[in-house]
py3Dmol code that shows the C-alpha trace and the ligand (Angstrom):
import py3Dmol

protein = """\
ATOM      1  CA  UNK A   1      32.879 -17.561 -24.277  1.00  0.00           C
ATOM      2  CA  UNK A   2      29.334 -15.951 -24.560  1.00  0.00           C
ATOM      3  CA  UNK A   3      29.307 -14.457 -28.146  1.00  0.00           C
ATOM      4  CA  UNK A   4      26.471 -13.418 -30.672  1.00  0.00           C
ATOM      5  CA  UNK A   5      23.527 -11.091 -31.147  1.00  0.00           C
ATOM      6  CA  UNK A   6      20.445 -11.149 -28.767  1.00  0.00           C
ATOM      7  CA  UNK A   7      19.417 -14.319 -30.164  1.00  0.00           C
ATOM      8  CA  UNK A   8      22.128 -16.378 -28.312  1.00  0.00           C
ATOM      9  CA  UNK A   9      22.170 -13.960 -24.974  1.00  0.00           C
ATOM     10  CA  UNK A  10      18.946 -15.800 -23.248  1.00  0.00           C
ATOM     11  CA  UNK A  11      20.901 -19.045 -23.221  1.00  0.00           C
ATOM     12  CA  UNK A  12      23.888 -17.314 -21.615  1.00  0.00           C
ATOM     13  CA  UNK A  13      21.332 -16.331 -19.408  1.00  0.00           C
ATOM     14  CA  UNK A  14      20.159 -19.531 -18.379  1.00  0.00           C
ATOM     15  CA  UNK A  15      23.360 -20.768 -18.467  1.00  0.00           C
ATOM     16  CA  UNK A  16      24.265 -18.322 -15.372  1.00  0.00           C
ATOM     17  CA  UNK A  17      20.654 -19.002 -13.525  1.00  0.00           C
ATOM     18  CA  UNK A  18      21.079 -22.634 -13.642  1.00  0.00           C
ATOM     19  CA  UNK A  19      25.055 -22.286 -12.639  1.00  0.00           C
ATOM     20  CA  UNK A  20      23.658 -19.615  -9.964  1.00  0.00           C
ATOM     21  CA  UNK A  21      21.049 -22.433  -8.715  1.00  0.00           C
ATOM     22  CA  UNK A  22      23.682 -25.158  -8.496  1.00  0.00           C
ATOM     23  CA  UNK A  23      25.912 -22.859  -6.552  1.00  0.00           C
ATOM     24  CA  UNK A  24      28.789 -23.271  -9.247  1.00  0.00           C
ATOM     25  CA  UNK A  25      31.999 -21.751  -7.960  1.00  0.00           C
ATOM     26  CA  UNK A  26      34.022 -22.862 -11.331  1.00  0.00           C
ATOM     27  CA  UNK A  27      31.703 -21.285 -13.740  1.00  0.00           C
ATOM     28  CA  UNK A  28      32.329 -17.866 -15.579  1.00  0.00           C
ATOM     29  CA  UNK A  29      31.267 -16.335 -18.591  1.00  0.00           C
ATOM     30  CA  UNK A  30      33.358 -13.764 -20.965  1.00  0.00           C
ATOM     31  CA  UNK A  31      30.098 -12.166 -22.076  1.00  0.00           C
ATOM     32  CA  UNK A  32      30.574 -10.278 -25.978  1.00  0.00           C
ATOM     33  CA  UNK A  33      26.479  -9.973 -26.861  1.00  0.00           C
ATOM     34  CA  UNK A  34      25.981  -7.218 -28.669  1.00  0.00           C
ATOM     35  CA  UNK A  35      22.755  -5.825 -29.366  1.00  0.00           C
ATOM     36  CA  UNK A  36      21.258  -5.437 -33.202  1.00  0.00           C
ATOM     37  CA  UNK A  37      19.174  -2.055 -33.018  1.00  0.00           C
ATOM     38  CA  UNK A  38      22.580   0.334 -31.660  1.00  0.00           C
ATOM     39  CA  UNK A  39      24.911  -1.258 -34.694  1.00  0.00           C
ATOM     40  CA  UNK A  40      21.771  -0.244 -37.199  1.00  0.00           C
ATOM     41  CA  UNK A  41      21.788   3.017 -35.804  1.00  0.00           C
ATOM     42  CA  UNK A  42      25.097   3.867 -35.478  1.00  0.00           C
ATOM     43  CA  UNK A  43      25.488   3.060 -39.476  1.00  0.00           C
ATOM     44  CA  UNK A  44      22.678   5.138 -40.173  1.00  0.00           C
ATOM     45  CA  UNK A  45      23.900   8.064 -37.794  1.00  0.00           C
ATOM     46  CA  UNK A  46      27.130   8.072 -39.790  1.00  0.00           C
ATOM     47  CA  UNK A  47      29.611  10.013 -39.844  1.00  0.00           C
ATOM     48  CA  UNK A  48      30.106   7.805 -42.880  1.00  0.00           C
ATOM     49  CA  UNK A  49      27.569   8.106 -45.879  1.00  0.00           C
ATOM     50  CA  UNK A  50      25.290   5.013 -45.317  1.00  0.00           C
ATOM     51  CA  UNK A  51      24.671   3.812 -49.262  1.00  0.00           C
ATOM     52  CA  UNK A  52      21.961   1.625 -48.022  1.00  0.00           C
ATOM     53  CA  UNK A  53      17.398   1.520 -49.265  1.00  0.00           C
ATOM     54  CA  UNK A  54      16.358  -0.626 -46.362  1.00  0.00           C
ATOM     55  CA  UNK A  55      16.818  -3.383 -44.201  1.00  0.00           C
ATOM     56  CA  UNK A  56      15.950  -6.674 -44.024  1.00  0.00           C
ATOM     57  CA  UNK A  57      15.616  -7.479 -40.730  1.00  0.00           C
ATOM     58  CA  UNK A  58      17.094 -10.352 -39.094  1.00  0.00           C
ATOM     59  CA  UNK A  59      14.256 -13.222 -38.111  1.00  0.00           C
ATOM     60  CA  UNK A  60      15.850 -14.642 -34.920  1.00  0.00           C
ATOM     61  CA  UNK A  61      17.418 -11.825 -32.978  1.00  0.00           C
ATOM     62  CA  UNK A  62      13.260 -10.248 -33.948  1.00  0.00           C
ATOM     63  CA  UNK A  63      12.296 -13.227 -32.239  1.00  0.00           C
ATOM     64  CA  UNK A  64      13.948 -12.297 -28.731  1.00  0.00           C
ATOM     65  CA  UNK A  65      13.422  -8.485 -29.101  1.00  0.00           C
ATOM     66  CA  UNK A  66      10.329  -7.965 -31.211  1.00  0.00           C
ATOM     67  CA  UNK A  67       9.515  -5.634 -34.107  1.00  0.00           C
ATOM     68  CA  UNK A  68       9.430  -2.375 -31.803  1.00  0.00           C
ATOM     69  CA  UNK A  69      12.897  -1.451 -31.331  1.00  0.00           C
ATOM     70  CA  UNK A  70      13.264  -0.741 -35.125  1.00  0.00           C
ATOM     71  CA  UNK A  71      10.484   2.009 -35.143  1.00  0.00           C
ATOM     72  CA  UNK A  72      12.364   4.400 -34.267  1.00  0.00           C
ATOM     73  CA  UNK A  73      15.369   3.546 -36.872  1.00  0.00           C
ATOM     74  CA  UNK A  74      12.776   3.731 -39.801  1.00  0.00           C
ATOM     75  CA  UNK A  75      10.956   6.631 -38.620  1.00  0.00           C
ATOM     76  CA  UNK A  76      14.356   8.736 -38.061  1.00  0.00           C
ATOM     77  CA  UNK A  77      16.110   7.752 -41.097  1.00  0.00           C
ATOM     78  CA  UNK A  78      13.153   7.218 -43.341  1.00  0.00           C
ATOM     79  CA  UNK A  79      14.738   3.852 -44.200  1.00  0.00           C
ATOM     80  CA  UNK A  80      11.996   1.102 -44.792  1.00  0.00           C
ATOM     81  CA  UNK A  81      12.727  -2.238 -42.499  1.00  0.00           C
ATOM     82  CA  UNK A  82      11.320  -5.219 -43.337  1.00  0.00           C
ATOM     83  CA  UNK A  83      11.710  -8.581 -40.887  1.00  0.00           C
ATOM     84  CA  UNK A  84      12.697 -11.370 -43.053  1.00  0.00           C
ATOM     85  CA  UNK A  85      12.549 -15.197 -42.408  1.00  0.00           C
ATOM     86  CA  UNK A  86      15.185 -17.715 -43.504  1.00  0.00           C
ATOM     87  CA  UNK A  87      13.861 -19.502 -46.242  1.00  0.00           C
ATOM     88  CA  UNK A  88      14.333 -18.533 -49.962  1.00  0.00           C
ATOM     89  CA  UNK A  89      10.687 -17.783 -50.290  1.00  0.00           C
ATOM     90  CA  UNK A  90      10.802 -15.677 -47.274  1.00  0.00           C
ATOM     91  CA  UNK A  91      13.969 -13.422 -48.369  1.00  0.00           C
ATOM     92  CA  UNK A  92      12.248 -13.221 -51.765  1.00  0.00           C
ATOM     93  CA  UNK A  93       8.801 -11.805 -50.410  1.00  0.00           C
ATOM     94  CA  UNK A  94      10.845  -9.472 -48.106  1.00  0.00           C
ATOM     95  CA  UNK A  95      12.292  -8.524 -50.960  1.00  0.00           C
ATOM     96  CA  UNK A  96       9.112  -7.440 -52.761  1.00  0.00           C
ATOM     97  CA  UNK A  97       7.891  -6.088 -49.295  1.00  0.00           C
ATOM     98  CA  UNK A  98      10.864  -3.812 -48.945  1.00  0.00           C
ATOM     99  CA  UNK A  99      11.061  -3.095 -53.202  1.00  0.00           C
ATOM    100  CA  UNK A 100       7.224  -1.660 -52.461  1.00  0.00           C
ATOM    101  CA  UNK A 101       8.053   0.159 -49.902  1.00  0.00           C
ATOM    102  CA  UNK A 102      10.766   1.745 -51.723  1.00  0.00           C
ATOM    103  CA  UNK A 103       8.293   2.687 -55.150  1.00  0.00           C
ATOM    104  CA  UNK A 104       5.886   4.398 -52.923  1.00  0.00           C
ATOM    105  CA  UNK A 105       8.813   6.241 -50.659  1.00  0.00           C
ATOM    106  CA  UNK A 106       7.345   4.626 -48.002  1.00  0.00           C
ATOM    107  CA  UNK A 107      10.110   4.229 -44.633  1.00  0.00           C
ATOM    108  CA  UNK A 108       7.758   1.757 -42.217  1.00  0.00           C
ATOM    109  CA  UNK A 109       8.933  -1.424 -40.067  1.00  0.00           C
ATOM    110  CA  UNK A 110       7.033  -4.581 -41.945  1.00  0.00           C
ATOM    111  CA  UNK A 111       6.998  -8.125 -40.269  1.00  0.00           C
ATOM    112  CA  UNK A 112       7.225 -10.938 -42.681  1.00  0.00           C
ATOM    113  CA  UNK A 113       8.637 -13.269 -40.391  1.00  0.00           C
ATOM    114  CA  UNK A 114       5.009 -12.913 -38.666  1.00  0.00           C
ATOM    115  CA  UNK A 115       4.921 -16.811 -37.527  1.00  0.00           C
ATOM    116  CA  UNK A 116       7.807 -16.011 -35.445  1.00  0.00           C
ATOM    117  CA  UNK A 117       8.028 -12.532 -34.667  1.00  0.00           C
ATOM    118  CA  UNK A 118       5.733 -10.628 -32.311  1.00  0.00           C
ATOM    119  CA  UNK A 119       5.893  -6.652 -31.718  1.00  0.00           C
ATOM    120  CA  UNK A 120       7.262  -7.012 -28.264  1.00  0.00           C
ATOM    121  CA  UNK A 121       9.321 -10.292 -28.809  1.00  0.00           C
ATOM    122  CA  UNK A 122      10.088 -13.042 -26.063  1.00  0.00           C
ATOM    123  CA  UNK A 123       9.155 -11.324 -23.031  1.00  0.00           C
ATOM    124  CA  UNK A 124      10.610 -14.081 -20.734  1.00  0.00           C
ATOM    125  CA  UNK A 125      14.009 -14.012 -22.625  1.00  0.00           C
ATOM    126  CA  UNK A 126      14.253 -10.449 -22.687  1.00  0.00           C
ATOM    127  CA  UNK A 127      12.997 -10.220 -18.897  1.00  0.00           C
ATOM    128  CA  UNK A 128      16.089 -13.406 -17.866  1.00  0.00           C
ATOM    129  CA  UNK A 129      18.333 -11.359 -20.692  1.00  0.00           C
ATOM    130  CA  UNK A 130      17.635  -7.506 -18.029  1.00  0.00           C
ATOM    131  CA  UNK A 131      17.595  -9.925 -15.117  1.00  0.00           C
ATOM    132  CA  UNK A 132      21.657 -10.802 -15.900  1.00  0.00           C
ATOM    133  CA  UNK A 133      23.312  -7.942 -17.833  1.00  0.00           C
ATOM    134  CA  UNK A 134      23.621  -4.261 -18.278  1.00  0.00           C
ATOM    135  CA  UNK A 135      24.970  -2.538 -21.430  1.00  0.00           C
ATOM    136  CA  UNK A 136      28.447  -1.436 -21.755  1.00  0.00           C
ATOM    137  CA  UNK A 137      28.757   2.439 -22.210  1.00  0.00           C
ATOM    138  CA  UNK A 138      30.649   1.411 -25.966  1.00  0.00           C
ATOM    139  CA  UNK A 139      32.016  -1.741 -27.312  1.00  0.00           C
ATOM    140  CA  UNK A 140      34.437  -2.573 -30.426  1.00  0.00           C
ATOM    141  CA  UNK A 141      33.199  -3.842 -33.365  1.00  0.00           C
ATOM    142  CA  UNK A 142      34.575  -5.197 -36.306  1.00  0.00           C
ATOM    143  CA  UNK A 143      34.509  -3.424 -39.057  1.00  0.00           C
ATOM    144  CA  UNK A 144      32.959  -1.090 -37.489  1.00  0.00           C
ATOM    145  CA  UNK A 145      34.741   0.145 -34.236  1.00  0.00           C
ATOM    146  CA  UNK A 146      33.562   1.540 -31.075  1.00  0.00           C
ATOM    147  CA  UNK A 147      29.738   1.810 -30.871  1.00  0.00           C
ATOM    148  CA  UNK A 148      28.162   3.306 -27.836  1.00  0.00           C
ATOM    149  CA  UNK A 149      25.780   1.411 -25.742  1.00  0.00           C
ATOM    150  CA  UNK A 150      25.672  -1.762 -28.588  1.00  0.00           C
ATOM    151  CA  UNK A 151      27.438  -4.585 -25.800  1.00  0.00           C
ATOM    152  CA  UNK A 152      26.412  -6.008 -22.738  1.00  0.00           C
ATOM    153  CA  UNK A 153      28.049  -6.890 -19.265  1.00  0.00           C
ATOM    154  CA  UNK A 154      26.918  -8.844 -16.680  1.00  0.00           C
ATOM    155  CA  UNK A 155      25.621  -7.047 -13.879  1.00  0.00           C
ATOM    156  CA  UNK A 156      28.065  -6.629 -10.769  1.00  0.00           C
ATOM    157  CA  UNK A 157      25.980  -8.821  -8.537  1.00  0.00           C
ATOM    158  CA  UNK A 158      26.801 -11.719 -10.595  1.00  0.00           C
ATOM    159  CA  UNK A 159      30.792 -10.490 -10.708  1.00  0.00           C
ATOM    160  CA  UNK A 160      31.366 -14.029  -9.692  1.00  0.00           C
ATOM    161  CA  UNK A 161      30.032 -15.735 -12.779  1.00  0.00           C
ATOM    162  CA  UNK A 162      32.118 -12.629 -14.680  1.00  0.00           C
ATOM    163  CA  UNK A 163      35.422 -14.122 -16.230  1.00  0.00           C
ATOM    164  CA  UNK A 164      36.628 -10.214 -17.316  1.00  0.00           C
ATOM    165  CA  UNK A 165      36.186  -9.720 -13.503  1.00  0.00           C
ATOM    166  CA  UNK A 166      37.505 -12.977 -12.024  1.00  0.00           C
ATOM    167  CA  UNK A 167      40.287 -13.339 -13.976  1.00  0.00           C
ATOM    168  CA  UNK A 168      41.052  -9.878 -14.722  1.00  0.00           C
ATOM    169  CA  UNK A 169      40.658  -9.528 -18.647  1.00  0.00           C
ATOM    170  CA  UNK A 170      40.866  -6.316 -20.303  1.00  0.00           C
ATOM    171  CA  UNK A 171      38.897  -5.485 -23.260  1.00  0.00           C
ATOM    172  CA  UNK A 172      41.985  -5.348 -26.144  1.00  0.00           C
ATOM    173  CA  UNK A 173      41.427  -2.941 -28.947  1.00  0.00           C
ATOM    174  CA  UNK A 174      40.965  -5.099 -32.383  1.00  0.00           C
ATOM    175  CA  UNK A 175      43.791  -4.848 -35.747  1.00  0.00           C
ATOM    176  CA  UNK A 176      41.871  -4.962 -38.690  1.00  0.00           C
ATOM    177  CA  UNK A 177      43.646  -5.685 -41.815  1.00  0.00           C
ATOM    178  CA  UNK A 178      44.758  -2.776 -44.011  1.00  0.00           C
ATOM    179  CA  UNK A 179      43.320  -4.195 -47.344  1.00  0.00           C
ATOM    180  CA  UNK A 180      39.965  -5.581 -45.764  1.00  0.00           C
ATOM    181  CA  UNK A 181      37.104  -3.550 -47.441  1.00  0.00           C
ATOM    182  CA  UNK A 182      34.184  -4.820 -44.741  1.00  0.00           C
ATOM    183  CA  UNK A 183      33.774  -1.146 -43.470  1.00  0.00           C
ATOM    184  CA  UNK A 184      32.608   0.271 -46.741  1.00  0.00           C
ATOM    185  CA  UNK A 185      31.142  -3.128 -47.273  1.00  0.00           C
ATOM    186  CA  UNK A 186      28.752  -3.133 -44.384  1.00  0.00           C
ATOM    187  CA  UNK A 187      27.941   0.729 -45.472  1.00  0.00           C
ATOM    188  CA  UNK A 188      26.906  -0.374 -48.634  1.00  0.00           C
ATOM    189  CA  UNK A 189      29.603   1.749 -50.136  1.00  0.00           C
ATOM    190  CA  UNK A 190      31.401  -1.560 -51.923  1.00  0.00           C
ATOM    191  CA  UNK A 191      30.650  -5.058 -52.961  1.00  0.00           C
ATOM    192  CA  UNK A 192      32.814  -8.180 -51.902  1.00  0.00           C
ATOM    193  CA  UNK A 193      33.857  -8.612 -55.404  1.00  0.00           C
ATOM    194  CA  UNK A 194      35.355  -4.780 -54.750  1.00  0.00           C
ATOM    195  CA  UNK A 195      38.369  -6.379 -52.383  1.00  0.00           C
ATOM    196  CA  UNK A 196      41.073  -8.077 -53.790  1.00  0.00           C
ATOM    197  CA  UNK A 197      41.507 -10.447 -50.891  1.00  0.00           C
ATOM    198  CA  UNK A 198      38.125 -12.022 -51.740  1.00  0.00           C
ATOM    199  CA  UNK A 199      38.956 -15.505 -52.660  1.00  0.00           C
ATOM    200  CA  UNK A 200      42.839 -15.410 -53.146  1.00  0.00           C
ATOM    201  CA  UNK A 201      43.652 -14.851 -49.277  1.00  0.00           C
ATOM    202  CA  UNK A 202      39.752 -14.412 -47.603  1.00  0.00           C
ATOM    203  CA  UNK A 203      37.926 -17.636 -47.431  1.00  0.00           C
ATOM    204  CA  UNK A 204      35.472 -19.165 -45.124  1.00  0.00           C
ATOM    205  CA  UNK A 205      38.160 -21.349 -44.230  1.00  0.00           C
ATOM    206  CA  UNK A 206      40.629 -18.507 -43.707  1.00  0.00           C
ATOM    207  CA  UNK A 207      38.461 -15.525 -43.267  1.00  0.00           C
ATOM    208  CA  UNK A 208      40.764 -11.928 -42.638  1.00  0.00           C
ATOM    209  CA  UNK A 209      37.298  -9.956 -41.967  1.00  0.00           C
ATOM    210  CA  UNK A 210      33.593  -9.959 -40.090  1.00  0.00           C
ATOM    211  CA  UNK A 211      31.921 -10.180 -43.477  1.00  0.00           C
ATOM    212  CA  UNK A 212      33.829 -13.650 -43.964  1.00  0.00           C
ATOM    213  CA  UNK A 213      33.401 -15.299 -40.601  1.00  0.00           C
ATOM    214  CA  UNK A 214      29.532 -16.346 -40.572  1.00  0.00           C
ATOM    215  CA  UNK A 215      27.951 -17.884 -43.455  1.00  0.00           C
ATOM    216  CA  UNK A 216      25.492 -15.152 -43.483  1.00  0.00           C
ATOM    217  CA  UNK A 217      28.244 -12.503 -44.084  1.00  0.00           C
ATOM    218  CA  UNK A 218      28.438 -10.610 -47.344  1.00  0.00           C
ATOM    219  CA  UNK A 219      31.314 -12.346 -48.758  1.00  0.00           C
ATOM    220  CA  UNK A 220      31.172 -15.249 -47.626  1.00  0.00           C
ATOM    221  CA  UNK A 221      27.988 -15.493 -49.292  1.00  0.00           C
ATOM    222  CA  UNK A 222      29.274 -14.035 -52.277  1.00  0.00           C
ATOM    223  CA  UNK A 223      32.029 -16.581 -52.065  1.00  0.00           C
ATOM    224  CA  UNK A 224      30.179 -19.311 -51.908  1.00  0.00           C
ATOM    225  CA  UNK A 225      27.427 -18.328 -54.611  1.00  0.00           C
ATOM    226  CA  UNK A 226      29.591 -16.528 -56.990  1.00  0.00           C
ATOM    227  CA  UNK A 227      28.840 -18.133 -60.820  1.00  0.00           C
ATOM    228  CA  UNK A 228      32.598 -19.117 -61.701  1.00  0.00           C
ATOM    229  CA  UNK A 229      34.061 -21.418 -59.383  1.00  0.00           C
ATOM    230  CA  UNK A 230      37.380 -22.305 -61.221  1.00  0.00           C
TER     231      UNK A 230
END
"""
ligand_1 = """\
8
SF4
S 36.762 -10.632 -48.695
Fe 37.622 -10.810 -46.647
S 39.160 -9.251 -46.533
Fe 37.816 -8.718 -48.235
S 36.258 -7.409 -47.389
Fe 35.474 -9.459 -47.274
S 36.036 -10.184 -45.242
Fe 37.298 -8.358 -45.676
"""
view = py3Dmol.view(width=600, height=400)
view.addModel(protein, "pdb")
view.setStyle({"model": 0}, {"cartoon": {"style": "trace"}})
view.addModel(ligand_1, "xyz")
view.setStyle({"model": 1}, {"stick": {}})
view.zoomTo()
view.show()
């Protein structure tokens, strides 16, 4: 199962070169990357109102693709991007970076997470990441729904490392729950606290929605920082 943003595609990557090298016939992959820049600009392309400033950028899917692919978002929808690290102080100062950018209408793409983050990224990844996979003409998202050209496939010369291929697995629509508010959430139209499934039936440990299953989602870090915890 080969899920997650760019950052995790290079090891599914090397994953397939090294089962290519051993001449693995029992090896497959059911490939669900996704790629960061088309989900960014399908929110700001709409058709729903995007109630967002800016962006803080996330540090390790920068780290594979580089600064360069948000250019073109910022410069487009004059929305200012700042690449943030992980650590408090590094959120904070992207903060500030972003907060400045804002005051002096300002829409550029700013690197804070400079010790890791490069303009053009991890060549070699990126080069292993073209070497293995193509990009799906649309693929589903949660909370989202169908966005063109944001998943990848692997390429049909490696159909035998393919599990959708091998074994024949269709791509099944997702059912969101009725009540979940992570569409509006993710548009910056609503907060967590907004949803009345926050907390009575959404936890980490039960999460209905996107924005609950990683601990970097919106309510599940709202969740776990909120002040009363009775
Ligand atoms: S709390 Fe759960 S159900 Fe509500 S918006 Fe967030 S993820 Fe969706």
């Amino acid at each position: 199962m080969a899920i997650g943003f760019e950052t995790t595609t290079p090891a599914t990557a090397v994953a397939i070169e090294q089962a290519q090298a051993l001449k693995l016939q029992n090896f497959s992959v059911l490939c669900n990357h996704v790629l960061t820049p088309a989900a960014m600009r399908a929110l700001l392309a709409g058709p729903e109102p995007l109630l967002v400033d800016g962006f803080l950028g996330p540090s390790h899917v920068s780290t594979i693709i580089g600064s360069q692919p948000y250019q073109n978002l910022a410069e487009r929808y004059l929305k200012p991007i700042v690449i943030a690290g992980f650590e408090p102080l590094d959120v904070l100062q992207s903060v500030w970076m972003l907060l400045k950018q804002l005051n002096a209408a300002q829409h550029q793409v700013e690197n804070q997470y400079s010790r890791a983050v490069t303009v053009t990224g991890n060549l070699k990844a990126q080069a292993l990441i073209a070497r293995y996979f193509e990009t799906r003409s649309s693929f589903e998202w949660r909370g989202l729904g169908q966005i063109a050209h944001s998943g990848l496939k692997l390429k049909a010369e490696y159909a035998l490392f393919d599990a959708e291929q091998r074994f024949n697995i269709p791509l099944r629509p997702t059912t969101e729950v009725k009540a979940c508010e992570c569409p509006a959430i993710l548009r910056g139209a609503k907060k967590p606290q907004d949803c009345r499934l926050l907390g009575t039936v959404c936890t980490p440990e039960n999460p209905v929605g996107s924005c609950m299953v990683s601990s970097e989602g919106a309510c599940a870090a709202y969740w776990r920082y909120r002040r009363s915890r009775t």
